[in-house]
N, CA, C and O atoms as a MOPAC input file, in Angstrom:
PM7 MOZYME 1SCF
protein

 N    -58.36900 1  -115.69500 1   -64.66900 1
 C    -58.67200 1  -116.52500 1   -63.51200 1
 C    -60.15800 1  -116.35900 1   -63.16900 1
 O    -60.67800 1  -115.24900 1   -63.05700 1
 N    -60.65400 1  -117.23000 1   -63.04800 1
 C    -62.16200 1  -117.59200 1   -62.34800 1
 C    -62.33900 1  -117.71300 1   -61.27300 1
 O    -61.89000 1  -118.70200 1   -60.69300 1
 N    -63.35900 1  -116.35100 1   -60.33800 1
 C    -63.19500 1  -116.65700 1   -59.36700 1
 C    -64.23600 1  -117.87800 1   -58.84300 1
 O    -65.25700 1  -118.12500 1   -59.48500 1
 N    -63.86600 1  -118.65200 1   -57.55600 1
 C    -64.50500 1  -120.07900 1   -56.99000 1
 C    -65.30000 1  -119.02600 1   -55.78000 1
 O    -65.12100 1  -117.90200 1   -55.31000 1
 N    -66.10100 1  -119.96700 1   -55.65200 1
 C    -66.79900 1  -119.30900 1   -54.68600 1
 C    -66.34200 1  -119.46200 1   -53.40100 1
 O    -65.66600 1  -120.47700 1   -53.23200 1
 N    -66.51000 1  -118.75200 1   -52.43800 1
 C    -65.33400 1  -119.19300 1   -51.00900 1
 C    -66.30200 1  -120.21000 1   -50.44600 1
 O    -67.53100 1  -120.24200 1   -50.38100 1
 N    -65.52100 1  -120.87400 1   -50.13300 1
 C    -66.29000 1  -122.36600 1   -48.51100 1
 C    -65.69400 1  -122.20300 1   -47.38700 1
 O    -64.48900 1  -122.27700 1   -47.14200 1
 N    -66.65300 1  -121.95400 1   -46.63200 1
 C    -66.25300 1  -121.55700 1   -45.44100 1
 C    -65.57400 1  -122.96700 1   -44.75100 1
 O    -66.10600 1  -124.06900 1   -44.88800 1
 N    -64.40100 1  -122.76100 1   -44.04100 1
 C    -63.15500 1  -123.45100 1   -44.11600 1
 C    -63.76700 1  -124.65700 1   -42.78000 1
 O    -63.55400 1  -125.86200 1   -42.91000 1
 N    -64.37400 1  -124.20000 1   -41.79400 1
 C    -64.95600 1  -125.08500 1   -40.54800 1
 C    -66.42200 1  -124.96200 1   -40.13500 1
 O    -67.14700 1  -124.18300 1   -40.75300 1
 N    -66.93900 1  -125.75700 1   -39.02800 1
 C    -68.00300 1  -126.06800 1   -38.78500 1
 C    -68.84400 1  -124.46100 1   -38.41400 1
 O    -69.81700 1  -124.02300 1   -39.02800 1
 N    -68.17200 1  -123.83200 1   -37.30900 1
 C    -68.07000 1  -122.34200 1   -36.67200 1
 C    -68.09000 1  -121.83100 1   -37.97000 1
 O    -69.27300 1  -121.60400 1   -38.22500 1
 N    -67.53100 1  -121.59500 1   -38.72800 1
 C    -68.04100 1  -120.20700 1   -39.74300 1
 C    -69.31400 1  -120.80000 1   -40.43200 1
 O    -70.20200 1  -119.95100 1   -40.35000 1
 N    -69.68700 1  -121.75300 1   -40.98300 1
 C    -70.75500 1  -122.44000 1   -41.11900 1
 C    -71.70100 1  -122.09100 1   -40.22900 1
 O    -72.76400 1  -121.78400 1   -40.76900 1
 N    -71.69000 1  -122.02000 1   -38.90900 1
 C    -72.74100 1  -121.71100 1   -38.42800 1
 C    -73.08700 1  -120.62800 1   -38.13400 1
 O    -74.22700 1  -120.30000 1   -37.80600 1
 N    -71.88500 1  -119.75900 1   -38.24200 1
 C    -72.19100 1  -118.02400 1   -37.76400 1
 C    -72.81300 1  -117.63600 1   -39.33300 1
 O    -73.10700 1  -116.44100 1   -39.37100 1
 N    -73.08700 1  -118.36200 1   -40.65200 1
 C    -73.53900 1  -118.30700 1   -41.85600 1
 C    -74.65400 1  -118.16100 1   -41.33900 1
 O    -75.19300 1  -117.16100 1   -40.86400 1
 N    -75.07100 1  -119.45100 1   -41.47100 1
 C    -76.88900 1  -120.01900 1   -41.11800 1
 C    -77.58900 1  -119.02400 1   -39.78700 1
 O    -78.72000 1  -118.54000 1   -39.74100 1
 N    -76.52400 1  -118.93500 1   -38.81300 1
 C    -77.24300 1  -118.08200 1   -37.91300 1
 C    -77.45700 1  -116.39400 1   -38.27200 1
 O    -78.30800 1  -115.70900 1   -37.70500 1
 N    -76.67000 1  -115.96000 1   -39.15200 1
 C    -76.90900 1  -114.56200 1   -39.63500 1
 C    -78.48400 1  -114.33700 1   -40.68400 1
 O    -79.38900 1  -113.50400 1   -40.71600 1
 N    -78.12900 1  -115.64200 1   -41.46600 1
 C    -79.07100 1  -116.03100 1   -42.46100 1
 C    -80.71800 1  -116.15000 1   -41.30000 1
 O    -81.70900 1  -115.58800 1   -41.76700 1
 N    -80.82000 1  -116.59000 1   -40.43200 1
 C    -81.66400 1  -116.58100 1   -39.73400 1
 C    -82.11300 1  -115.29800 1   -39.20700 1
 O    -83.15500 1  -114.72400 1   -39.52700 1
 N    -81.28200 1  -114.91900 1   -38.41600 1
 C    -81.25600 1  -113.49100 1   -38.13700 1
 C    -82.37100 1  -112.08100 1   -39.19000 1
 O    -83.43400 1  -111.47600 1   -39.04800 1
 N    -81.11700 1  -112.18600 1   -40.30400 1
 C    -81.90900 1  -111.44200 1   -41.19900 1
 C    -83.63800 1  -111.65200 1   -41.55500 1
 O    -84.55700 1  -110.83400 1   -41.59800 1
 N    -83.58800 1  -113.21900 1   -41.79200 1
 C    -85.08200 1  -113.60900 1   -42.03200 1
 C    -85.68600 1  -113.33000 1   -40.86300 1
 O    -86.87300 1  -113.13600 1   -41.12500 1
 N    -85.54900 1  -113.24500 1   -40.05500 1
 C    -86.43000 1  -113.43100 1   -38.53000 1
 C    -86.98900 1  -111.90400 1   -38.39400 1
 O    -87.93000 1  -111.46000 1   -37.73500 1
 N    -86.05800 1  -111.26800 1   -39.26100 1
 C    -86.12400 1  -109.15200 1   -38.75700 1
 C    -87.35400 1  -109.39300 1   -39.58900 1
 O    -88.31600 1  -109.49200 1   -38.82700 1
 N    -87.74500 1  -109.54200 1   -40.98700 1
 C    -89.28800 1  -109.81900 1   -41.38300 1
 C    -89.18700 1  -108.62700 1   -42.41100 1
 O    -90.11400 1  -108.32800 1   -43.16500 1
 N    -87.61600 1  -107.78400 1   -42.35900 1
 C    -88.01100 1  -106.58300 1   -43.73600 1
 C    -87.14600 1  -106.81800 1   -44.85500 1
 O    -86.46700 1  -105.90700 1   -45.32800 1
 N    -87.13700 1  -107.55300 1   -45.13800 1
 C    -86.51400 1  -108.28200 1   -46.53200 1
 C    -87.57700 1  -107.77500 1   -47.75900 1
 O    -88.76300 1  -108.02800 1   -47.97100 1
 N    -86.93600 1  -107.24000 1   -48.20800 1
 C    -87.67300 1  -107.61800 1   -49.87400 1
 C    -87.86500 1  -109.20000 1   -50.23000 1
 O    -87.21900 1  -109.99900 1   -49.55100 1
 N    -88.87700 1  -109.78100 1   -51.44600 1
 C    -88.79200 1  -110.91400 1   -51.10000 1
 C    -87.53100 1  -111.67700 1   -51.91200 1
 O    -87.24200 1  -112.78800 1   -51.46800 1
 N    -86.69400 1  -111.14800 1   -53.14900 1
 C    -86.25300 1  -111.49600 1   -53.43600 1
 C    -84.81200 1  -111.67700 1   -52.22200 1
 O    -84.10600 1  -112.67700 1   -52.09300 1
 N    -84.74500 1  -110.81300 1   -51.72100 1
 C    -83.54900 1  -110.87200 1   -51.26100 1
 C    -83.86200 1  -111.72300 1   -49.52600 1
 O    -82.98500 1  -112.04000 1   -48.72300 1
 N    -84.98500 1  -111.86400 1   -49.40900 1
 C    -85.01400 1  -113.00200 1   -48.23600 1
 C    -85.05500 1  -114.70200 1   -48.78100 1
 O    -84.98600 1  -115.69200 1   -48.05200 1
 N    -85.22600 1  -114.66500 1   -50.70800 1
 C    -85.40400 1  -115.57200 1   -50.96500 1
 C    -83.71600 1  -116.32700 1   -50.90300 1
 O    -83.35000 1  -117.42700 1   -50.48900 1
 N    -83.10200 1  -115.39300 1   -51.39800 1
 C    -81.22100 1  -115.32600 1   -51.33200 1
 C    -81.08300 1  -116.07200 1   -49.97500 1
 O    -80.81600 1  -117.21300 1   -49.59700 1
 N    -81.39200 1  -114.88300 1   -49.43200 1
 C    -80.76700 1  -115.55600 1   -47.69600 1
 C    -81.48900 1  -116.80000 1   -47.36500 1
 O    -80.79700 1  -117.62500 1   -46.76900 1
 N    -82.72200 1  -117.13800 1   -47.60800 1
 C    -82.65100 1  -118.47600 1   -47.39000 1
 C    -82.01500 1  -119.11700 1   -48.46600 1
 O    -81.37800 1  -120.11600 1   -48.13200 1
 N    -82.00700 1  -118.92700 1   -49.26300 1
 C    -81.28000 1  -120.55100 1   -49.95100 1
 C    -79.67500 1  -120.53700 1   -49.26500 1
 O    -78.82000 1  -121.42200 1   -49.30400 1
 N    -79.63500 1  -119.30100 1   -48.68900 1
 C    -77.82600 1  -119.29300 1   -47.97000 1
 C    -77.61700 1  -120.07700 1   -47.04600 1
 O    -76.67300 1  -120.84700 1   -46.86300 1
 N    -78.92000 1  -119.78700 1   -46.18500 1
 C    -79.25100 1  -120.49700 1   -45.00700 1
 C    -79.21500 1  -122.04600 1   -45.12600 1
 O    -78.52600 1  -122.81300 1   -44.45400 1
 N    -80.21600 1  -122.39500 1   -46.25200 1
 C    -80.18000 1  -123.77100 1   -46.43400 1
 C    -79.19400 1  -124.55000 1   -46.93200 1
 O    -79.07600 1  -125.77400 1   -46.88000 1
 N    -78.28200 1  -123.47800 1   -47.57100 1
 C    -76.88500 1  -124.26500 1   -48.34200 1
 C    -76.09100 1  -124.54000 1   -46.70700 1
 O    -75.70000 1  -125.67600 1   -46.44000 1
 N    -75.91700 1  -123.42400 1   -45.71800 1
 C    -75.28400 1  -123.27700 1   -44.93100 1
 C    -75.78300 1  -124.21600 1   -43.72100 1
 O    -75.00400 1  -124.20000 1   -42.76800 1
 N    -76.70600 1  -124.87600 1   -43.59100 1
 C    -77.11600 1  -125.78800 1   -42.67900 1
 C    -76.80900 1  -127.16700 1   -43.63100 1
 O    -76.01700 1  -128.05800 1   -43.32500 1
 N    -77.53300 1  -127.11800 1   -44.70400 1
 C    -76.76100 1  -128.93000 1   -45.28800 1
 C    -75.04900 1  -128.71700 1   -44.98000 1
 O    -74.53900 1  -129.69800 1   -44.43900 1
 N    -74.46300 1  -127.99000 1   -45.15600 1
 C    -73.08400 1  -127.97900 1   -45.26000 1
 C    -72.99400 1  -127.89100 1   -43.67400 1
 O    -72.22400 1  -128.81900 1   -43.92200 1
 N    -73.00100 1  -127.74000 1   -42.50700 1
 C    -72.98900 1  -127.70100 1   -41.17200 1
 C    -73.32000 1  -129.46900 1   -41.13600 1
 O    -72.53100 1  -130.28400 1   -40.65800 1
 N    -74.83500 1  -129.86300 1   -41.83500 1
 C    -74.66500 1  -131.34100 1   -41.38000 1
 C    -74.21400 1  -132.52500 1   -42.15100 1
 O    -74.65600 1  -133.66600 1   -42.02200 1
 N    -72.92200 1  -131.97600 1   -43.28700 1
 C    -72.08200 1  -132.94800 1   -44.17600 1
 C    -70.58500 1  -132.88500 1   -42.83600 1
 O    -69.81300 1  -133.75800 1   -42.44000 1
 N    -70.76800 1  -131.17300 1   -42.43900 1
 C    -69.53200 1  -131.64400 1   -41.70700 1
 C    -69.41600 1  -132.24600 1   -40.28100 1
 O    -68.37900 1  -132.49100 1   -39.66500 1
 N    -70.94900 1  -132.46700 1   -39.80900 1
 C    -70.83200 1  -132.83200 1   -38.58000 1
 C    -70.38800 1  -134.42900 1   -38.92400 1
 O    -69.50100 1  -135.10800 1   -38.40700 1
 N    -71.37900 1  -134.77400 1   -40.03100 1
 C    -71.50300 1  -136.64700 1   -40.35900 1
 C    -69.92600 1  -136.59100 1   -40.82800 1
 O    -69.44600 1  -137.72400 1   -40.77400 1
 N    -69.20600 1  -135.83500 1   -41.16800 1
 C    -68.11600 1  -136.40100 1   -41.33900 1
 C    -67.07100 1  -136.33900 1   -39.89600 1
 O    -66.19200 1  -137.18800 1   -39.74500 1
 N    -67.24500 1  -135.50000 1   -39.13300 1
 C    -66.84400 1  -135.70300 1   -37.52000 1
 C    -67.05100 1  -136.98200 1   -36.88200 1
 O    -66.32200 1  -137.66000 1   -36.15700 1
 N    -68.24900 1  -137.15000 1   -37.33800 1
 C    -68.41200 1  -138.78100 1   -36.48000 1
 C    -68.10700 1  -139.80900 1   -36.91300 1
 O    -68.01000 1  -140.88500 1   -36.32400 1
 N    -67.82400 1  -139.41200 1   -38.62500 1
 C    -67.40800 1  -140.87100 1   -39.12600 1
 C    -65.77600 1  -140.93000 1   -38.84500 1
 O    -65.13600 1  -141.81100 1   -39.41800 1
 N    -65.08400 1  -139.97900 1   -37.95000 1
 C    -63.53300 1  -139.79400 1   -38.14800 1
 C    -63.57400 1  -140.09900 1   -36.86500 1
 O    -62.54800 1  -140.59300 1   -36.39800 1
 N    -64.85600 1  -139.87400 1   -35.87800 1
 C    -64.16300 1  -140.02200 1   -34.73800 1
 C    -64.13900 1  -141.61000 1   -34.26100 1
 O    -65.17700 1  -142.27300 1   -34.27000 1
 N    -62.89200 1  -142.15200 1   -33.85200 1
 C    -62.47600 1  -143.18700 1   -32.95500 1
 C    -62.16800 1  -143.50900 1   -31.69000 1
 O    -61.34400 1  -142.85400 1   -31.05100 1
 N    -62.76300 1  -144.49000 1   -31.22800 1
 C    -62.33700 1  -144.64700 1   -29.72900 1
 C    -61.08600 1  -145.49800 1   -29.27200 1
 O    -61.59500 1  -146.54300 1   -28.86600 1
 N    -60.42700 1  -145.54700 1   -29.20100 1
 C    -58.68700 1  -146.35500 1   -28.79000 1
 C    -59.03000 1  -146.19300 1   -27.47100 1
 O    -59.21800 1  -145.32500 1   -26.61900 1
 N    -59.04200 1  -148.16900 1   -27.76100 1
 C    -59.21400 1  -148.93500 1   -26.51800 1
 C    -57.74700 1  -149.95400 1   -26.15200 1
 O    -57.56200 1  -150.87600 1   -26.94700 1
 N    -57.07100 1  -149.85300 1   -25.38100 1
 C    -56.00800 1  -150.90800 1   -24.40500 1
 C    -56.43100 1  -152.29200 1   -24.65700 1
 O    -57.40700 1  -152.63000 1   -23.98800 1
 N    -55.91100 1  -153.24900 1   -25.51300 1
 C    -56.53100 1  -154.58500 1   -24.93700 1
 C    -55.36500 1  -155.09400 1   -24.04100 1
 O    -54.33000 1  -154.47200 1   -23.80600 1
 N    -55.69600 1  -156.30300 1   -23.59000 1
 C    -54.99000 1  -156.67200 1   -22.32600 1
 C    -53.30100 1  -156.83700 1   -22.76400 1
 O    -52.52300 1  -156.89400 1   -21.81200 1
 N    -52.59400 1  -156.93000 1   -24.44700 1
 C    -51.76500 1  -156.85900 1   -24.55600 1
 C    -51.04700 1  -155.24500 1   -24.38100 1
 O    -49.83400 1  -155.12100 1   -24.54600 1
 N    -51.54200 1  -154.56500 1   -24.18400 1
 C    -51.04000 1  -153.13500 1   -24.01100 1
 C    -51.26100 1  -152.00300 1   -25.56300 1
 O    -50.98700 1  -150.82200 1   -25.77800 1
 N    -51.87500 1  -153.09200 1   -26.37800 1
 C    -51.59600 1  -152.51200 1   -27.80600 1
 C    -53.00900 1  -152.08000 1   -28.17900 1
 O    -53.86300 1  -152.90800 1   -27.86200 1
 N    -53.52600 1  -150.80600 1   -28.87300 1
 C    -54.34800 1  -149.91700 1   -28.69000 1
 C    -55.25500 1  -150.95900 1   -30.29300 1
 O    -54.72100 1  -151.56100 1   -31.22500 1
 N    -56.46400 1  -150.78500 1   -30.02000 1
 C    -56.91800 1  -151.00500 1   -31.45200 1
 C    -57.94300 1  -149.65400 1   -31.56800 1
 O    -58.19200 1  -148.76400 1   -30.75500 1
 N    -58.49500 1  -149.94900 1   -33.15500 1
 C    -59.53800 1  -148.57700 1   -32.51700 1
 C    -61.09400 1  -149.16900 1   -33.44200 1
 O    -61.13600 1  -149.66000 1   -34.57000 1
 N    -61.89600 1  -148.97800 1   -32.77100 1
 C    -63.24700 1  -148.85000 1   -33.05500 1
 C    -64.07400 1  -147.73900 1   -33.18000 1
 O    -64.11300 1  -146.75600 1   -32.44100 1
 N    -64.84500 1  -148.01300 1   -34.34400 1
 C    -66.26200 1  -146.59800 1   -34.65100 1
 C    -66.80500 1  -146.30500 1   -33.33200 1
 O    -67.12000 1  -147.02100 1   -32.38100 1
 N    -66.82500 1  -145.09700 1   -33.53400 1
 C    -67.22200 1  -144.23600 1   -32.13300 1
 C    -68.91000 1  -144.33700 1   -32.34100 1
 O    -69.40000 1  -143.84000 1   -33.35500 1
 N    -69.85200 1  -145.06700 1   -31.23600 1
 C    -71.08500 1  -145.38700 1   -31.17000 1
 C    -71.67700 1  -144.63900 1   -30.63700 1
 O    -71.88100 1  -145.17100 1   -29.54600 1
 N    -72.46700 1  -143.02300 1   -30.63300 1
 C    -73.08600 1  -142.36900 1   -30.17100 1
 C    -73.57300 1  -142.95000 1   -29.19800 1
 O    -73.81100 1  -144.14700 1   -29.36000 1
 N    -73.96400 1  -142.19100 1   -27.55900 1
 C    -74.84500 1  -142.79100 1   -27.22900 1
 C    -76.78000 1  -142.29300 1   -27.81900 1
 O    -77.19000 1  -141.30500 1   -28.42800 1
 N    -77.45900 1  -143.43200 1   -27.30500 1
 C    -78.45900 1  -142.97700 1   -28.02300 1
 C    -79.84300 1  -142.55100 1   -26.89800 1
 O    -80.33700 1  -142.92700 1   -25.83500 1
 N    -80.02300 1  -141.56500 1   -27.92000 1
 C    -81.18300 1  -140.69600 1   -26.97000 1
 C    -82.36600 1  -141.41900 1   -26.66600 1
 O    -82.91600 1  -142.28500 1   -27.34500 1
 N    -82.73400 1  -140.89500 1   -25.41000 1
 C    -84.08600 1  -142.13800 1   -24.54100 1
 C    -85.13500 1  -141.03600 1   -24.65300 1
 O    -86.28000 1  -141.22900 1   -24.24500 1

């Protein structure tokens, strides 16, 4: 058996990743190879934080009442920042 590499299962362990990964880099005593590790962890662990956010928003729906009582649903439209 081959082991797979683990994926962290939700958004929260994803980010307690990237934020450790930060952490460590931020302390400044890394060897460089091994701060080079933690960032690429970091950076795997933030693209993967924002595949799963874009996929949150593409799932989320708004169910709206029309006047027959019967729900339809529409893409959820961020509001947008001023």
């Amino acid at each position: 058996m081959t082991a797979k590499k683990s994926v962290p299962p939700d958004f929260e362990a994803t980010l307690k990743i990237l934020e450790a990964a930060v952490e460590r880099l931020e302390q400044g005593d890394l060897p460089l190879e091994q701060a080079l590790a933690c960032f690429e962890q970091g950076v795997q662990a933030a693209s993967r934080c924002q595949l799963l956010l874009k996929d949150v928003e593409t799932r989320v729906d708004c169910l709206l009442k029309d006047r027959a009582g019967s729900l339809r649903v529409e893409p959820f439209q961020p509001a947008e920042d001023d």
